[in-house]
Backbone bond lengths (Angstrom), bond angles and torsions (degrees), N, CA, C in turn:
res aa  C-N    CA-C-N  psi(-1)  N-CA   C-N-CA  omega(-1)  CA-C   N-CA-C  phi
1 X - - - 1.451 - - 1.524 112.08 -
2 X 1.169 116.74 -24.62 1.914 121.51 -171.24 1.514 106.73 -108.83
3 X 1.699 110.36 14.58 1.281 92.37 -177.50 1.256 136.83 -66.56
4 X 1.699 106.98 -32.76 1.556 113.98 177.97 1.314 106.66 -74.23
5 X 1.413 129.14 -32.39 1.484 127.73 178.21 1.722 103.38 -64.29
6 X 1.086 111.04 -43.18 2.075 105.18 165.30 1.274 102.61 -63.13
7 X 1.475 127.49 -57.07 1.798 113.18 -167.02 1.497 106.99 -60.59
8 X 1.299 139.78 -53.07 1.528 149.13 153.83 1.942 109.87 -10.07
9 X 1.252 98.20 -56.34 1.241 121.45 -163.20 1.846 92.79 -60.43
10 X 1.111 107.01 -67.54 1.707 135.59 -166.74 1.306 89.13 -55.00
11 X 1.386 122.41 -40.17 1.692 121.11 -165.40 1.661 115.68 -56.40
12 X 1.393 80.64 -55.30 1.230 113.99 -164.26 1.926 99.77 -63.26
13 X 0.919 113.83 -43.99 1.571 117.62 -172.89 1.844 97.37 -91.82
14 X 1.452 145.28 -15.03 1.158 138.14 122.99 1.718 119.15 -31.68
15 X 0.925 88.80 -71.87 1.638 80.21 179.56 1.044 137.12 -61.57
16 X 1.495 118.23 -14.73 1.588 130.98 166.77 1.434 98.66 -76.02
17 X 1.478 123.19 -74.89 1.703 114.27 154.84 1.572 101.71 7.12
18 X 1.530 124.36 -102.96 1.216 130.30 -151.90 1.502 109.28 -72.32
19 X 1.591 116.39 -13.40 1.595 90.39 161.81 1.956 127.05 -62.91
20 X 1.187 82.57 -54.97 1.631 112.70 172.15 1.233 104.35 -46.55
21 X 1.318 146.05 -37.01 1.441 143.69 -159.09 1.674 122.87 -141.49
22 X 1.637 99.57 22.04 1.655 86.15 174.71 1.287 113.48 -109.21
23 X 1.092 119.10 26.82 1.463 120.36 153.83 1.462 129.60 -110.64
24 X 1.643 96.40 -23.62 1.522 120.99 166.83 1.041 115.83 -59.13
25 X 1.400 158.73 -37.23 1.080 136.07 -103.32 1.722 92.94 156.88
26 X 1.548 109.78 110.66 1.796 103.00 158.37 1.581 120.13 -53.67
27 X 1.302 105.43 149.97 1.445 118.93 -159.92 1.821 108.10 -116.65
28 X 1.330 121.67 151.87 1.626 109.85 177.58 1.207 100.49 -84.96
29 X 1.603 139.31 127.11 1.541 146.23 164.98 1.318 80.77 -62.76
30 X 1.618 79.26 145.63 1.697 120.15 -171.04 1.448 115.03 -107.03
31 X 1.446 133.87 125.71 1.764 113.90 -170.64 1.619 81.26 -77.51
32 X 1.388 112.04 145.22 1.645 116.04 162.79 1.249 112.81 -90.66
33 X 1.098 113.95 15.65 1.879 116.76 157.05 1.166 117.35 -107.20
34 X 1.282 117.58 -7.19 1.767 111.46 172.19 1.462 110.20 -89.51
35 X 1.505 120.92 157.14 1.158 128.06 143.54 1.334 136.66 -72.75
36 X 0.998 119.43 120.52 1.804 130.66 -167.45 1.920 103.70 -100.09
37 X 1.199 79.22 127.54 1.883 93.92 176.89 1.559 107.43 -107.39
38 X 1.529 116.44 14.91 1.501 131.71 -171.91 1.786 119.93 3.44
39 X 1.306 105.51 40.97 1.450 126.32 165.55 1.772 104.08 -66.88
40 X 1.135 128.81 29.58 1.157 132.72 -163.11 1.683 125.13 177.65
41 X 1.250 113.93 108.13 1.752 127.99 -178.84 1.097 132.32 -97.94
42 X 1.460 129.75 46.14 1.401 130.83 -163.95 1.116 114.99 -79.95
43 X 1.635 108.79 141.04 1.723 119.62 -178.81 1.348 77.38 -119.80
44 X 1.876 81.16 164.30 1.675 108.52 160.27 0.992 108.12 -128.18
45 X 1.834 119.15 137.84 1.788 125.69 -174.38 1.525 96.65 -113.07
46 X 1.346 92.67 136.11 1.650 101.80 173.16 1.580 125.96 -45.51
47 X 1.442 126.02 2.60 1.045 160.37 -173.31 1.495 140.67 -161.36
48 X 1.290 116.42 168.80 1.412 108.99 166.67 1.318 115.26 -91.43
49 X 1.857 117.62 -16.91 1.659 111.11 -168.35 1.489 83.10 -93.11
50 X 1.376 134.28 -30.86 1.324 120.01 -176.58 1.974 102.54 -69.16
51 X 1.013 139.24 -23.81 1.354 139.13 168.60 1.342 117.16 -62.86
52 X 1.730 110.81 -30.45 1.787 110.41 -171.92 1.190 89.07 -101.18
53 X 1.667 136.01 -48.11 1.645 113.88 178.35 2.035 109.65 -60.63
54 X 0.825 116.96 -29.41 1.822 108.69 -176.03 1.884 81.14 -66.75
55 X 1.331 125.27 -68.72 1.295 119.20 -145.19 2.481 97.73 -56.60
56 X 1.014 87.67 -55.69 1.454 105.53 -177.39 2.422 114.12 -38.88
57 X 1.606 85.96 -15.43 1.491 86.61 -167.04 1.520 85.78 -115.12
58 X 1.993 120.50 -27.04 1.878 100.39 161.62 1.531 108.86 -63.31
59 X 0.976 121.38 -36.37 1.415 114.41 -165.41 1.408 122.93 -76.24
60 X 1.786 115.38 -16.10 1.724 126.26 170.00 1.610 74.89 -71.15
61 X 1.273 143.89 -72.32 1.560 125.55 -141.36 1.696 98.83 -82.74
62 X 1.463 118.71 37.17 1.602 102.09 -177.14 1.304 128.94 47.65
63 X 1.473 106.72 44.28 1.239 102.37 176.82 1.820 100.61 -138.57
64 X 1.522 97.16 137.91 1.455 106.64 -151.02 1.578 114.79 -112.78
65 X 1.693 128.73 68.35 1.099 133.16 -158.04 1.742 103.20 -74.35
66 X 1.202 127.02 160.28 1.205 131.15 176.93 1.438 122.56 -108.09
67 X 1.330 133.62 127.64 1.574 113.66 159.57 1.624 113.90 -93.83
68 X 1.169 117.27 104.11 1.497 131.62 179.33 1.219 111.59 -91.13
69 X 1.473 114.63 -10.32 1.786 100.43 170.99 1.364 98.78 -104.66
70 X 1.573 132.72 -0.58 1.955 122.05 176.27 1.365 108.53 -74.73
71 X 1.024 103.74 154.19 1.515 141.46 -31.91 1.639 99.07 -69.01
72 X 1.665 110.44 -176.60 0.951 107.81 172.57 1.575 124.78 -84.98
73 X 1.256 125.18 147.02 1.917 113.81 -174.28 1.164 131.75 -47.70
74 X 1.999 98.98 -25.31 1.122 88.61 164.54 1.723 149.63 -75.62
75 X 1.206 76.86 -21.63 1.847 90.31 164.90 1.220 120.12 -81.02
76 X 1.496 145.54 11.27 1.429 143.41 141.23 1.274 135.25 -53.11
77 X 1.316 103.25 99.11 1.558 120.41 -179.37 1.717 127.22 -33.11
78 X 1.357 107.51 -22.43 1.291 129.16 170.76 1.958 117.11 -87.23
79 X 1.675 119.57 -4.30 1.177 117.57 -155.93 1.699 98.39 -144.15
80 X 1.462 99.80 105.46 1.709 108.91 170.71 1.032 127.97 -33.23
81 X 1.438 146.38 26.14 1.818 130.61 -154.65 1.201 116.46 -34.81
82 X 1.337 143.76 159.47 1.334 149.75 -89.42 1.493 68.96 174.74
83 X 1.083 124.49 -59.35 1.799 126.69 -151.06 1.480 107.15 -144.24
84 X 1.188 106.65 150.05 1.804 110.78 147.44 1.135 119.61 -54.41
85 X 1.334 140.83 140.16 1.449 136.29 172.28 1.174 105.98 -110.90
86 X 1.188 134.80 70.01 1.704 121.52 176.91 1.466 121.95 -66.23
87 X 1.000 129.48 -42.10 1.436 141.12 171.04 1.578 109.92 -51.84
88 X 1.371 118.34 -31.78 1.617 108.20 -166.39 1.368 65.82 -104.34
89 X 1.355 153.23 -105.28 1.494 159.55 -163.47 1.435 96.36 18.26
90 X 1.787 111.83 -74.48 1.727 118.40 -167.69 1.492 96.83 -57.97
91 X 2.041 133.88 -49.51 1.198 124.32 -161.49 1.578 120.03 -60.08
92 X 1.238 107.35 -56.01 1.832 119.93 167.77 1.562 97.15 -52.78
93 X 1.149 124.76 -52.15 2.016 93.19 -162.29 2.172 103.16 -58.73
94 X 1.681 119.57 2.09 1.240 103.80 -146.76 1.507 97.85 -142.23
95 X 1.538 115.20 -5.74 1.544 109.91 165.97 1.891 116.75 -109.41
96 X 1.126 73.73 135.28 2.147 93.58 161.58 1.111 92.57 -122.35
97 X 1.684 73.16 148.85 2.069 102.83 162.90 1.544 99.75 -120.11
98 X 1.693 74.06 137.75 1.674 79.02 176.54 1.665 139.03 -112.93
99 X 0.939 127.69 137.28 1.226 118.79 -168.12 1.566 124.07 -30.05
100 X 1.948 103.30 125.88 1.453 121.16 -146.90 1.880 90.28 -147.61
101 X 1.373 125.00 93.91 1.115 110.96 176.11 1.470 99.38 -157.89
102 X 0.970 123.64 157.89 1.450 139.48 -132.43 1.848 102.76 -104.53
103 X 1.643 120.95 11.46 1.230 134.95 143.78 1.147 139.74 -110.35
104 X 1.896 103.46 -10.04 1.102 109.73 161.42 1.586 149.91 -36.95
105 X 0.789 143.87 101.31 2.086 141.16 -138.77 1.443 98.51 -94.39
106 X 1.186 115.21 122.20 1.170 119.04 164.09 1.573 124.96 -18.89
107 X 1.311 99.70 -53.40 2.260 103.30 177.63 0.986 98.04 -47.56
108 X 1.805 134.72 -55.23 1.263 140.21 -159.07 1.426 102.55 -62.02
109 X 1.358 135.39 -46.46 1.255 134.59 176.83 1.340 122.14 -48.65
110 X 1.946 103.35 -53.83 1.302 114.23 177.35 1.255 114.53 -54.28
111 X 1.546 124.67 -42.28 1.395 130.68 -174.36 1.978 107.98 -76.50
112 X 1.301 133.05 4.27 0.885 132.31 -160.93 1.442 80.20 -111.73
113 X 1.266 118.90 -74.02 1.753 129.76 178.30 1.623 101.85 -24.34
114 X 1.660 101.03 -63.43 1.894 98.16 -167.77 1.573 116.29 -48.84
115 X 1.322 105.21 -57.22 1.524 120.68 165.37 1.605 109.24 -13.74
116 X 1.735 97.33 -72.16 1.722 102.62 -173.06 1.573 108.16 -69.69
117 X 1.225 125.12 -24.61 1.478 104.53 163.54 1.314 128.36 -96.03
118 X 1.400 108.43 2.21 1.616 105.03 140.82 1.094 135.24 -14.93
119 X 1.842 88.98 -99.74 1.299 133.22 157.00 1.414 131.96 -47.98
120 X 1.167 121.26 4.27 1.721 129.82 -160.75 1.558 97.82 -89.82
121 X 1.287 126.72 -55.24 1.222 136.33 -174.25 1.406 130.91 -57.97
């Protein structure tokens, strides 16, 4: 029953996300024919040490970003690759998502954003 009032919710704190950070920070292109349920905030860091120092200075302020695309599949010891994946290989060592949930408070956002442009440089 609260789902669109949660997807609304998520939107709304997505889009503050990408005000605050689309110049900061590479962004995932969006198909503009899909529908987005923005349960999900991925940046890209010009690096991987720039990904563990941004993650390392959310996590002194308790704040707990995820990498949900590491590693890439193809490097799973359990999974035949077919191919090299270089493109997802470089993307996973260099995106977090960042906390996107539907109680999240705006300050908390702002203070998540400041953090990464702290640290961005």
């Amino acid at each position: 029953e609260e789902i669109e009032e949660l997807n609304l919710r998520r939107k709304i704190i997505y889009d503050f996300y990408l005000k605050e950070l689309k110049n900061i920070v590479t962004l995932q292109k969006l198909n503009i024919d899909s529908v987005q349920n923005h349960s999900y905030f991925p940046i890209i860091l010009d690096s991987t040490e720039k990904l563990k120092e941004i993650e390392k200075a959310l996590n002194k302020n308790d704040i707990y970003p995820r990498r949900y695309f590491y590693p890439s599949l193809d490097t799973l010891s359990y999974i035949k690759p077919v191919q090299l994946c270089e493109i997802s290989r470089d993307i996973s060592s260099r995106i977090l998502c960042l906390p996107i949930y539907p109680q999240l408070e705006k300050i908390e956002v702002r203070r998540i954003c400041n953090i990464i442009k702290k640290n961005i440089c």
